[in-house]
N, C-alpha and C positions, 0 to 999 in steps of 0.2 A: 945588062942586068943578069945576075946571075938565078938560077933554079931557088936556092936557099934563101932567097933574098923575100921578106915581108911587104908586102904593102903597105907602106905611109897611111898610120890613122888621123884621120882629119876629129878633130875637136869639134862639132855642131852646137852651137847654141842655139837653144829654144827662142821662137821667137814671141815678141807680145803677143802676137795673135793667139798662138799656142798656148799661151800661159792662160790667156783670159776663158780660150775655149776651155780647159781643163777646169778651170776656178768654175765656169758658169756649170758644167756636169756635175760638177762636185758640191755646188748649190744646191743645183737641184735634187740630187740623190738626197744629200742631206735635210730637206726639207719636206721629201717625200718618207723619208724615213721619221723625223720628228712628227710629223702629221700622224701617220698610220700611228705610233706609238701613244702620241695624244690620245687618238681618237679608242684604241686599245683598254687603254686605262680607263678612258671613261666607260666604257662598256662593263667595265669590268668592275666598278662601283656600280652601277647602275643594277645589275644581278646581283653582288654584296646585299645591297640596302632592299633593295625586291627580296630577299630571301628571310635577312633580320625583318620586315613587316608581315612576310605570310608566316613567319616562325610566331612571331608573337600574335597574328591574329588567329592561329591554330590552337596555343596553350591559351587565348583567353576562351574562345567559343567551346573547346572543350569542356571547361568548367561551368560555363555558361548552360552549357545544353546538356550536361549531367544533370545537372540542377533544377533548372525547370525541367525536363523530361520525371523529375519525381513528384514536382508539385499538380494538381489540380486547379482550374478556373474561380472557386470559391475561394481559395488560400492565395490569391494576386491582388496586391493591392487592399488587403483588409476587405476583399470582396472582387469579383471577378472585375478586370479589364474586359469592359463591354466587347464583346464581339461585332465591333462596328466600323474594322477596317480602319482606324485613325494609328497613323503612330503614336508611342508616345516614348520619352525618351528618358524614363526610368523603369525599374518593373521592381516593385518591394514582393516579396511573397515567401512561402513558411514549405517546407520536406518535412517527409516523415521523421521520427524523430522519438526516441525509446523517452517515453516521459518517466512510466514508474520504473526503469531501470531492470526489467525481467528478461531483459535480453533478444524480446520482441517487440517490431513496431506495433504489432498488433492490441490491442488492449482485451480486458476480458470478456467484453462482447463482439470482438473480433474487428471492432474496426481500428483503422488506421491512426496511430496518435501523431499528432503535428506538433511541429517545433513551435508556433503560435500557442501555442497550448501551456508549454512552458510559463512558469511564474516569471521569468526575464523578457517573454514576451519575444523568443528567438526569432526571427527573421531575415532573409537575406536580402539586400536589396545593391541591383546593378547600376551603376549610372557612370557620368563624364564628369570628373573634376577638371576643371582645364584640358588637356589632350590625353588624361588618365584616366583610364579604365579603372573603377574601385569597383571592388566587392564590400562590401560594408555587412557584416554579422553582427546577430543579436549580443556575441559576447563583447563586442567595441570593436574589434579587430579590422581595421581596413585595408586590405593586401593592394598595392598595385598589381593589376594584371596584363595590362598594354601598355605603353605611350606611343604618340604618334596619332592617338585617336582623333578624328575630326567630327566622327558620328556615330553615333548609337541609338539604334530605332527597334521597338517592339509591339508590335501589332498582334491581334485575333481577327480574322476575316470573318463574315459574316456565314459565309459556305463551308469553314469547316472549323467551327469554337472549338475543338478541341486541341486545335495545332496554335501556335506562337508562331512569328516568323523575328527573324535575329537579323538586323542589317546592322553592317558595321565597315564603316570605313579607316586606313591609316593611309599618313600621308607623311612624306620625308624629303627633305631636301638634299640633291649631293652635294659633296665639295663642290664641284662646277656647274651650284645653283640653278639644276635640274631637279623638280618635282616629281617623286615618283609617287602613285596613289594607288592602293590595293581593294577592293573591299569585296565583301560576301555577303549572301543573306542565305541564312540558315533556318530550316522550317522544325521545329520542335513540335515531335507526338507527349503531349503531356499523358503518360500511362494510367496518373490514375483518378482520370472522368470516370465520373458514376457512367 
């Protein structure tokens, strides 16, 4: 043989064994990888829909607790929600509210004019239509302000009649028929008890 001379390449075929061992790694990678990816995604709705329920239970409590924070215990319910600790799962009641139009809630003996006062007889009241938050106003107007709602609760405790407390639940299902459920209870200073 001479120095210039190549070595003879031999052709190797893979054997079964070979092949199977490769398919079964290549299984499993793959399966390890579809998993993780599954499981990714669902995570990843899971915060999605957790974020759309605390968004929507924030813009409703907002308005919610604007609102009673101006009313008073006499103007709830055509007369005060007894302060007796019970929930209950509507709260109708009247804000201040410029009656003869001067540009003050104030009137000319300096108290407070309420929407109740009004010849329409203005009032707001909160409740659950099916899993809908409504605001419902004197003028007819009834906005959605949630869905998703499962509960709506409003209470006076007996230890401190001046505060409302707000519990509110929403609750939503993912595509991969996982329940996600949120809720808060929010304590309201109605500002203006005598």
């Amino acid at each position: 043989m001479s120095q210039d001379a190549k070595p003879m390449k031999t052709n190797r075929a893979i054997t079964l064994a070979e092949f199977m061992i490769a398919a079964f790694v290549f299984l499993v990678v793959s399966l390890a990888l579809v998993l993780t990816l599954n499981y990714t995604r669902q995570s990843i709705e899971v915060v999605i829909v957790s974020t759309e329920l605390q968004e929507e239970m924030y813009n409703a409590l907002s308005l919610v607790t604007a609102e009673l924070r101006e009313t008073t215990s006499t103007k709830i319910n055509d007369g005060p929600i007894l302060a007796d600790g019970m929930w209950y799962n509507s709260i109708t009641f009247a804000i201040p509210y410029d009656i003869d139009a001067d540009g003050d809630i104030l009137d000319s003996s300096g108290l407070i004019e309420w929407s109740d006062q009004n010849p329409a007889n203005w009032t707001l009241t909160y409740a659950l239509s099916g899993s809908q938050l409504i605001r419902t106003a004197g003028d007819g107007r009834a906005p959605i302000l949630a869905n998703h709602v499962t509960s709506l609760l409003f209470r006076r405790s007996v230890v401190a009649p001046s505060f409302i407390d707000v519990s509110i639940i929403l609750q939503k299902d993912t595509f991969f028929n996982r329940t996600i459920e949120i809720s808060l209870t929010n304590q309201v200073k109605m500002r203006n008890e005598p």
